[in-house]
ZALOKOL-465811 format. One record per residue (C-alpha): residue number from 1; x, y, z. Coordinates in Angstrom, 2 decimals, padded with zeros to 5 digits. Example, Ala and Ser with C-alpha at 12.3 -4.5 7.8 and 13.67 -1.06 7.14 Angstrom:
n = 1; east = 012.30; north = -004.50; up = 007.80
n = 2; east = 013.67; north = -001.06; up = 007.14
This chain:
n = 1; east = 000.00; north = 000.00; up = 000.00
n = 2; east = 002.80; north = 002.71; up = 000.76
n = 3; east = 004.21; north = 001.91; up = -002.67
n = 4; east = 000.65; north = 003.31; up = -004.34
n = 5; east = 000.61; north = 005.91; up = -001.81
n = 6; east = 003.98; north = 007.17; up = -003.40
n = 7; east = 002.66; north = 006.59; up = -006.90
n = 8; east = -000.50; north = 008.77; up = -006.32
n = 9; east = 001.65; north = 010.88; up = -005.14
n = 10; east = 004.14; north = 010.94; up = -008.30
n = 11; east = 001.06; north = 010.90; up = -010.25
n = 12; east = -000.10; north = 014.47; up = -008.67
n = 13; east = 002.88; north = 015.72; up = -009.08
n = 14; east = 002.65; north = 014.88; up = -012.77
n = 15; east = -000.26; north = 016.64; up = -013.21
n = 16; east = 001.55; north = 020.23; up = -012.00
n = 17; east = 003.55; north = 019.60; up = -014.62
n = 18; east = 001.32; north = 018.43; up = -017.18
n = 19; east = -000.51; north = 021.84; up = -017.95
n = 20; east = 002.32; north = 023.56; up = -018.34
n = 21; east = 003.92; north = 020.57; up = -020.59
n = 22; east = 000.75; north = 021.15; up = -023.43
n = 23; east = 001.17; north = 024.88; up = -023.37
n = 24; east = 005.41; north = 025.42; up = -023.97
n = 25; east = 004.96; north = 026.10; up = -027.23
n = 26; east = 002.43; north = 029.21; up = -026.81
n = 27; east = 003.11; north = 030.42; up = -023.43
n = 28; east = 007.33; north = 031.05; up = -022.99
n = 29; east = 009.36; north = 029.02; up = -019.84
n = 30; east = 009.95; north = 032.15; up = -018.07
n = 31; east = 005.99; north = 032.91; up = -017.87
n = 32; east = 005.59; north = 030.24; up = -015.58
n = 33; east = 008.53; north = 030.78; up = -013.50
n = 34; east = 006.88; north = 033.38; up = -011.36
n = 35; east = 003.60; north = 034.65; up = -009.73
n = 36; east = 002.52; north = 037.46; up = -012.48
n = 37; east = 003.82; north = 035.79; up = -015.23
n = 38; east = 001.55; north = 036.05; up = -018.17
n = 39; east = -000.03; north = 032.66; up = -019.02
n = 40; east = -002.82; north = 033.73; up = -020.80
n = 41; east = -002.15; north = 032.00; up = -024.25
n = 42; east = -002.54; north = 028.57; up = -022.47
n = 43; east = -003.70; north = 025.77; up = -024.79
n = 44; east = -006.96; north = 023.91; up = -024.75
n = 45; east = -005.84; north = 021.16; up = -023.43
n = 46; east = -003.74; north = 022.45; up = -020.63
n = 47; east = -007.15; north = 024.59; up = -019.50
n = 48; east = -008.86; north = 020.97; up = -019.43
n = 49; east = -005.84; north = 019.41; up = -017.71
n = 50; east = -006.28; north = 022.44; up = -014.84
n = 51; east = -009.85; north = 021.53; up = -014.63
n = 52; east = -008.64; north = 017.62; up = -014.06
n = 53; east = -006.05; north = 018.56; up = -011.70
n = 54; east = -008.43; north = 020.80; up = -009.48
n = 55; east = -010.48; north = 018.03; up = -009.15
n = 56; east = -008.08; north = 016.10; up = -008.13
n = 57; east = -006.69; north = 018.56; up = -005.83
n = 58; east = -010.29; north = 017.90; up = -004.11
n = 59; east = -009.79; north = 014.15; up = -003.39
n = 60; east = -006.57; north = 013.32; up = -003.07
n = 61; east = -006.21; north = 014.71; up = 000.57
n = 62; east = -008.90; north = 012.20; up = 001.21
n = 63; east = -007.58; north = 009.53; up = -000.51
n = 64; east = -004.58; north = 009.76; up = 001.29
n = 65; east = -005.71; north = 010.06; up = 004.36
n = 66; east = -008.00; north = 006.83; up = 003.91
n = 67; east = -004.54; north = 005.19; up = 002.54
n = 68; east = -002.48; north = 006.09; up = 005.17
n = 69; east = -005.40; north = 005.17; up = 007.87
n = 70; east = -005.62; north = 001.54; up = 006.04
n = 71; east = -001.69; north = 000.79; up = 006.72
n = 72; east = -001.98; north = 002.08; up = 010.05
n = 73; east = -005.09; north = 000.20; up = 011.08
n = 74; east = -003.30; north = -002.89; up = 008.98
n = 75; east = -006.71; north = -002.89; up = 006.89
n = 76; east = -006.41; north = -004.40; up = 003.56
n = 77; east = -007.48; north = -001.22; up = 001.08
n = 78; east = -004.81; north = -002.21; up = -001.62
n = 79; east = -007.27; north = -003.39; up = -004.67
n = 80; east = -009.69; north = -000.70; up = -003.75
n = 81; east = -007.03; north = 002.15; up = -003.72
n = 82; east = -005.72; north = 000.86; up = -006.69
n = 83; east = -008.74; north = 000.65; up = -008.63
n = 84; east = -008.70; north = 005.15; up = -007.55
n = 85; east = -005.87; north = 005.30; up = -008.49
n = 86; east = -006.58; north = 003.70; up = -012.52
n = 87; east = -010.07; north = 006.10; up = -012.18
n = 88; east = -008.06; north = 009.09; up = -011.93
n = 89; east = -005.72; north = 007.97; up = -014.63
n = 90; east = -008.58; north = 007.52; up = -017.01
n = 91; east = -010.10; north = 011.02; up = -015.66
n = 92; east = -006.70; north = 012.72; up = -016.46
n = 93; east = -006.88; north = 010.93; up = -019.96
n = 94; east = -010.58; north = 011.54; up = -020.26
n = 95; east = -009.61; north = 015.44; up = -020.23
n = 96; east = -006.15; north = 015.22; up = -022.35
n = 97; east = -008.34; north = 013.47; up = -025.38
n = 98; east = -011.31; north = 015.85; up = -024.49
n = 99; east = -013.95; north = 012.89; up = -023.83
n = 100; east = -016.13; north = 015.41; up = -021.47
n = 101; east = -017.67; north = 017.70; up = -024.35
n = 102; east = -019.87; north = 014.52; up = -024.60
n = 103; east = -022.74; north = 014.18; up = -022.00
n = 104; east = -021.85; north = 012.07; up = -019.11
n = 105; east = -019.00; north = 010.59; up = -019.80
n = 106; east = -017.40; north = 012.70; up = -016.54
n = 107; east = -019.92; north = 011.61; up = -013.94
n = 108; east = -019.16; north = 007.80; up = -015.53
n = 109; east = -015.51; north = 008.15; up = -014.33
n = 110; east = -015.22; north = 010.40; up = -011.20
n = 111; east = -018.54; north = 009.02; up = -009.71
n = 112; east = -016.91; north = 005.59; up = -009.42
n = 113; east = -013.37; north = 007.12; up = -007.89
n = 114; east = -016.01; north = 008.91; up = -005.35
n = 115; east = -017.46; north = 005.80; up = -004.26
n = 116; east = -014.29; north = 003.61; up = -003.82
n = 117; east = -013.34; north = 006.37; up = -001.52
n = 118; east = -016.42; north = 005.46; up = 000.45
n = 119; east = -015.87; north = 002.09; up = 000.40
n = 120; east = -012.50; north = 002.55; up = 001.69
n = 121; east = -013.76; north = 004.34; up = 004.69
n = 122; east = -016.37; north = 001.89; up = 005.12
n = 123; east = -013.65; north = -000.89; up = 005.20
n = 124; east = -011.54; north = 001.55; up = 007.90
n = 125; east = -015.00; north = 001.79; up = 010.00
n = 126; east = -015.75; north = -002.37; up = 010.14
């Protein structure tokens, strides 16, 4: 379990660098380097990959803090924090390839990440 709690953890930091990855060729290095710098010109996709790392901004502290509860408490959590872990992949790539201008395709991928959250803390609480 600690080894996906470091790879969720790689996998956030990812993201930071993601949006600014899809966007090098519009919006200069040195824009992004400090607090007013001017990244207006930012590409489609790096807007979209914002919007997917925001949301994941929102769960993650909870995710962890289910992981790191489940190793504590010795509580087997590993194929259900795995399984979050392959959600928010396909939510990242859901957003890269622009899959959400289509009507619920979102909900079908972070409602299921939401609920194996739950199910986590319903294994911590048992």
């Amino acid at each position: 379990m600690t080894n996906l709690i470091i790879c969720a953890i790689f996998f956030y930091i990812l993201n930071l660098f993601l949006k600014m990855s899809f966007s090098l060729h519009k919006v200069p290095f040195v824009q992004w380097t400090y607090t007013k710098g001017d990244t207006s010109n930012i590409t489609p996709t790096s807007q979209r990959i914002n919007a997917s790392l925001n949301n994941l901004t929102e769960s993650m502290p909870i995710f962890l803090a289910l992981a790191i509860l489940s190793v504590v408490l010795d509580v087997d959590n590993l194929m259900l924090a795995q399984s979050w872990l392959v959600l928010r992949v396909a939510y990242l790539l859901g957003a890269i390839l622009n899959l959400y201008q289509y009507k619920m395709i979102r909900p079908l991928i972070w409602l299921p990440s939401i609920i194996v959250m739950v199910l986590m803390g319903c294994n911590l609480y048992i």
